[in-house]
C-alpha positions in Angstrom: 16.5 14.5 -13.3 14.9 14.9 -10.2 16.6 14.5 -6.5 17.0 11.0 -5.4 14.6 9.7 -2.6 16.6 8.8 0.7 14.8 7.3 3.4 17.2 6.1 5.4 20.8 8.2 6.4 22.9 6.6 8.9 25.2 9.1 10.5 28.3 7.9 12.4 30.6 10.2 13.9 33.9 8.2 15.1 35.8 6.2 12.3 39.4 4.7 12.0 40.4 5.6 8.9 37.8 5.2 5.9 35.1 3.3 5.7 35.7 0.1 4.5 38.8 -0.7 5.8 38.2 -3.4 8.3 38.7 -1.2 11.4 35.7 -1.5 13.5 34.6 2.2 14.3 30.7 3.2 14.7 30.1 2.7 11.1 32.3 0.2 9.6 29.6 -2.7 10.5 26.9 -0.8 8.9 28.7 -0.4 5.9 29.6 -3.7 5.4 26.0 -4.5 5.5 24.5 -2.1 3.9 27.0 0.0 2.1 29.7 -2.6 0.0 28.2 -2.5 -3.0 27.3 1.2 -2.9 27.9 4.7 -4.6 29.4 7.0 -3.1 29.7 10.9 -3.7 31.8 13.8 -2.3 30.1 16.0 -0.4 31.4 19.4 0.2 31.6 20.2 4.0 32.1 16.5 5.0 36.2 16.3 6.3 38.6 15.1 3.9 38.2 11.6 2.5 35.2 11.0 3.4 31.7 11.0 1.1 28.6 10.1 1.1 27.4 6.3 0.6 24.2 5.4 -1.3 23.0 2.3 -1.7 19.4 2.5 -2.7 17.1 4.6 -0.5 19.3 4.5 1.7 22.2 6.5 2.8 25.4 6.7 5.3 28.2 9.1 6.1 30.7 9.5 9.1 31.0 13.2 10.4 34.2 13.0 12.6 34.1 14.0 16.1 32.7 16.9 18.1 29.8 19.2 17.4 31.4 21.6 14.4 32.0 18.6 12.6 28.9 17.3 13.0 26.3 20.0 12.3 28.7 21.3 9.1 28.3 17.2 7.7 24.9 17.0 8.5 23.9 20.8 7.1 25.9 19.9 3.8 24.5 16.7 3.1 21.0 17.6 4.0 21.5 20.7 2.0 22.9 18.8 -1.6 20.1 19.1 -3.9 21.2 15.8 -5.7 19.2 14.0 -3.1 16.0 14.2 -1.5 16.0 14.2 2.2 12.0 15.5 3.0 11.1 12.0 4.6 14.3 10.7 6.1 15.0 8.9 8.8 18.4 10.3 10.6 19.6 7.1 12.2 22.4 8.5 14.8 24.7 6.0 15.8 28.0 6.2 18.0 29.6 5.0 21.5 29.5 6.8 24.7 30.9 6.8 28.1 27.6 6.5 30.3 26.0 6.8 33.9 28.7 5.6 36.3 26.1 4.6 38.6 23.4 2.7 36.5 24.9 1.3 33.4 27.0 -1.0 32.5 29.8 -1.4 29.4 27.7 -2.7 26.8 24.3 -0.7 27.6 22.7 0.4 24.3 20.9 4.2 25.1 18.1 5.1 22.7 17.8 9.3 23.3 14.9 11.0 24.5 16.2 14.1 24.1 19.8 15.9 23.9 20.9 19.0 26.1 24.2 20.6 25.2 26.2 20.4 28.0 28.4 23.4 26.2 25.3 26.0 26.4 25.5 28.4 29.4 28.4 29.5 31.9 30.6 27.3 33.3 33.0 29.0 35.9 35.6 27.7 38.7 34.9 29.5 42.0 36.8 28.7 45.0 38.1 25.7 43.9 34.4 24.2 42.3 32.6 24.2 39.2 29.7 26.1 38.9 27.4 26.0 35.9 24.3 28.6 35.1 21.6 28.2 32.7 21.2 30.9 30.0 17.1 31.4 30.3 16.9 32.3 26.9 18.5 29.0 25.7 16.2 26.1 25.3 15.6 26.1 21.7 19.5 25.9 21.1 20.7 23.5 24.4 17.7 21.2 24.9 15.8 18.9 21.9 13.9 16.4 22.8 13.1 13.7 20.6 10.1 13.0 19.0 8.2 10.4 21.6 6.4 8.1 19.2 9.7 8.1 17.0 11.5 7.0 19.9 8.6 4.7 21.9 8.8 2.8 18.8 12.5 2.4 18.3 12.5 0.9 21.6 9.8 -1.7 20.6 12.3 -3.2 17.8 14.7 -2.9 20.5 13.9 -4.5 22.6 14.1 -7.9 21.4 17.5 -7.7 20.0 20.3 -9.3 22.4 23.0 -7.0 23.6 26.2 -8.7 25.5 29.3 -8.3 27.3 32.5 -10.1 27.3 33.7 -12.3 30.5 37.2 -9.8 30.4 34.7 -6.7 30.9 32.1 -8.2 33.4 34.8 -9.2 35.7 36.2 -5.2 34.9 32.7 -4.1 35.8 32.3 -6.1 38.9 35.7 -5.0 40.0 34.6 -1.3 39.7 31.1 -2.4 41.6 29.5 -5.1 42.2 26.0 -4.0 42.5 26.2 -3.3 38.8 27.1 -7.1 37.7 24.5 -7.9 34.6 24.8 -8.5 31.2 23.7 -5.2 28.9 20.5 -3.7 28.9 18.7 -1.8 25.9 17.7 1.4 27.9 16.1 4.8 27.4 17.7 8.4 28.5 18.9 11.9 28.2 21.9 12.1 25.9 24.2 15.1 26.8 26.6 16.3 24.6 29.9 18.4 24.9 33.5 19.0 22.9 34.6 18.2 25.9 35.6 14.7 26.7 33.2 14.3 30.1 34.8 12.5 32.5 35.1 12.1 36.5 32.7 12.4 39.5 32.9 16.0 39.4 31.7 16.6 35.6 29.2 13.7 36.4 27.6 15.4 38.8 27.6 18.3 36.9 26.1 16.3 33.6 23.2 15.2 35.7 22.7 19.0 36.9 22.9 20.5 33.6 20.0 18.1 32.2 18.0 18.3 35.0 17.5 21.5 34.5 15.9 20.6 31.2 12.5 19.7 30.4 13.8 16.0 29.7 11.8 12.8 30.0 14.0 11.0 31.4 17.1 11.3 33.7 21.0 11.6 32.3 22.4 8.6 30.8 25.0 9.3 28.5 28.0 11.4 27.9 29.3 11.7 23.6 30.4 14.7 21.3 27.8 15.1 18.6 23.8 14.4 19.2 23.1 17.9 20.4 24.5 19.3 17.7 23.1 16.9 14.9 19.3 17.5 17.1 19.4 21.3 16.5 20.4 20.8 12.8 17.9 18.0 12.2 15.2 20.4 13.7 16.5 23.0 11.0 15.4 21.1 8.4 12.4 20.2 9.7 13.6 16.6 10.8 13.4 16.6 14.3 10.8 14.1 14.6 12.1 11.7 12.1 15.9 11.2 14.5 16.7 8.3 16.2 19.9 8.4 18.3 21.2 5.3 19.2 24.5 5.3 21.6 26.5 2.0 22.9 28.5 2.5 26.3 32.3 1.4 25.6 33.4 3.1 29.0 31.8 5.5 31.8 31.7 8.7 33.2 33.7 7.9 35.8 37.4 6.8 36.2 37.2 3.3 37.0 40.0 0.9 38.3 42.8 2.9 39.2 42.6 4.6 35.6 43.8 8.1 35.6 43.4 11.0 32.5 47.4 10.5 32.5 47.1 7.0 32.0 44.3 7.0 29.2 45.3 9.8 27.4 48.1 11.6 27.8 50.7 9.0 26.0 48.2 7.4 23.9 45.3 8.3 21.4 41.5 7.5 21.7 41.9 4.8 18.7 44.7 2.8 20.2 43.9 3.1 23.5 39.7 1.8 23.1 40.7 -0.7 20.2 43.6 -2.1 22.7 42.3 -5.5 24.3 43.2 -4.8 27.8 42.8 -1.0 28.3 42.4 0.8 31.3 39.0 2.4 30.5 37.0 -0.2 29.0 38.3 -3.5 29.0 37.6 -5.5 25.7 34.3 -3.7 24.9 35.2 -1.7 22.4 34.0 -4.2 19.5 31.8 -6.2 21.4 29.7 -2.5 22.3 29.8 -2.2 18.5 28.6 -5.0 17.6 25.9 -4.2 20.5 25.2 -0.8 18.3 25.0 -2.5 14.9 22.7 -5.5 16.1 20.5 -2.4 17.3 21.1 0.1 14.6 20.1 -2.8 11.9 16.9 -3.5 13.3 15.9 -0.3 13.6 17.6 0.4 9.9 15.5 -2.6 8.3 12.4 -1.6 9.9 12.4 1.9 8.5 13.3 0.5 5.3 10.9 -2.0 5.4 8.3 0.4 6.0 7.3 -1.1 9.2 8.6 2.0 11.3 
């Protein structure tokens, strides 16, 4: 029997739980749409309990967080000779904390490229951070996506609405209120590290680490994975068929008296973002990923429409 034909796989990365469950993660949304009805098939290298999800020519699994995880799911699924991945899509879908100083909670990012904010030397010197560039580097720290692939992503994009809540808008405008609008389908640099990226310092230090990339355009978002799904989608010859789409659910900065002790010393990532009134994104959470999946499915139907 030969391989079967994908031309669609959605990757997510964060989950609660398993898919399916009602928990609204980066994926749950697009499995209920695409993915109830569907077969699904262990894959070895993908963390325990999770599989892959086929439901025609298309195809959907969640990773897990940070950048092992994500190139070891990607490499084993891509690698499965059950199915045929030569003229895939890689749809890459997640949340983000983004640009403290132009975006808003809410903001969908389609990448231009990835840099991998992990790749060099980062020392402390006298009391500051100082980061170096390994010359030698690009090919493994800096992707950058495939410009048609991504100038027309943004065309589908761009009509779909994106929105806020009134509980978030009045958290934004507290923070500053210069950035007081409703949320925006932009382009940007997506940077990646295991490290969760956060403060004026590492900020600053995010926009200095892409800068001195080749990128199209400037920093906009912080996440976990894309650098590390980039380099293995390039590895299989797939670089110019991924699409990484990323939803702001907080920024880069700590905002309204939020601390790291506060956010995440006595509570996890899941209850704290999924909690109604948290001290890092408001009520976003769902409402960003319902921002992502409104995206994500045009995007999805278009490719497997044949329209991409």
């Amino acid at each position: 029997m030969p391989p079967h034909k994908i031309k669609l796989l959605i990757v997510a990365k964060f989950e609660i739980g398993e898919l399916g469950n009602g928990q609204t993660g980066e994926g749950e949304l697009f499995y209920r749409h695409y993915f109830k009805k569907s077969e699904s098939f262990e894959i070895r290298g993908l963390c325990a309990g999770d599989r892959l999800h086929v439901c025609g020519n298309a195809a959907m699994a969640v990773t897990r967080e940070g950048k092992i995880n994500a190139a070891g799911a990607l490499s084993a699924i891509l690698s499965d000779p059950r199915f045929d991945f030569s003229d895939t899509y890689i749809l890459s879908i997640g949340c983000a904390g983004t640009d403290f100083e132009t975006t808003v909670m809410g903001d969908v990012i389609i990448g231009s490229a990835v840099v991998d904010g992990d790749y060099g030397h980062l020392i402390a010197e006298n009391g500051e951070l100082k980061w170096f560039k390994i010359e030698a580097g690009d090919q493994h720290a800096f992707k950058k996506l495939h410009p048609p692939t991504v100038v027309r992503a943004l065309q589908i994009a761009k009509s779909v609405p994106v929105s806020s809540t009134p509980k978030t808008r009045d958290f934004m405008r507290r923070f500053n209120p210069q950035l007081d609008r409703e949320p925006q389908i932009l382009t940007g640099t997506i940077f990646s590290s295991d490290n969760y990226w956060k403060g004026k310092v590492f900020h600053d230090l995010a926009k200095q680490i892409t800068s001195a990339y080749p990128c199209p355009d400037p920093y906009k978002a912080s996440e976990m994975e894309e650098s590390a799904i980039a380099v293995t989608a390039d590895k299989f010859a797939l670089l110019e068929r991924l699409i990484v789409i990323r939803v702001s659910v907080n920024l880069d900065e700590f905002m309204n008296g939020a601390t790291a002790e506060k956010l995440w010393r006595s509570r996890n990532f899941s209850d704290n973002m999924n909690s109604e009134d948290n001290c890092e994104g408001a009520d976003i959470f769902v409402p960003a990923m319902h921002n992502l999946f409104n995206v994500g499915r045009a995007v999805a139907d278009a490719i497997l429409a044949g329209t991409f």
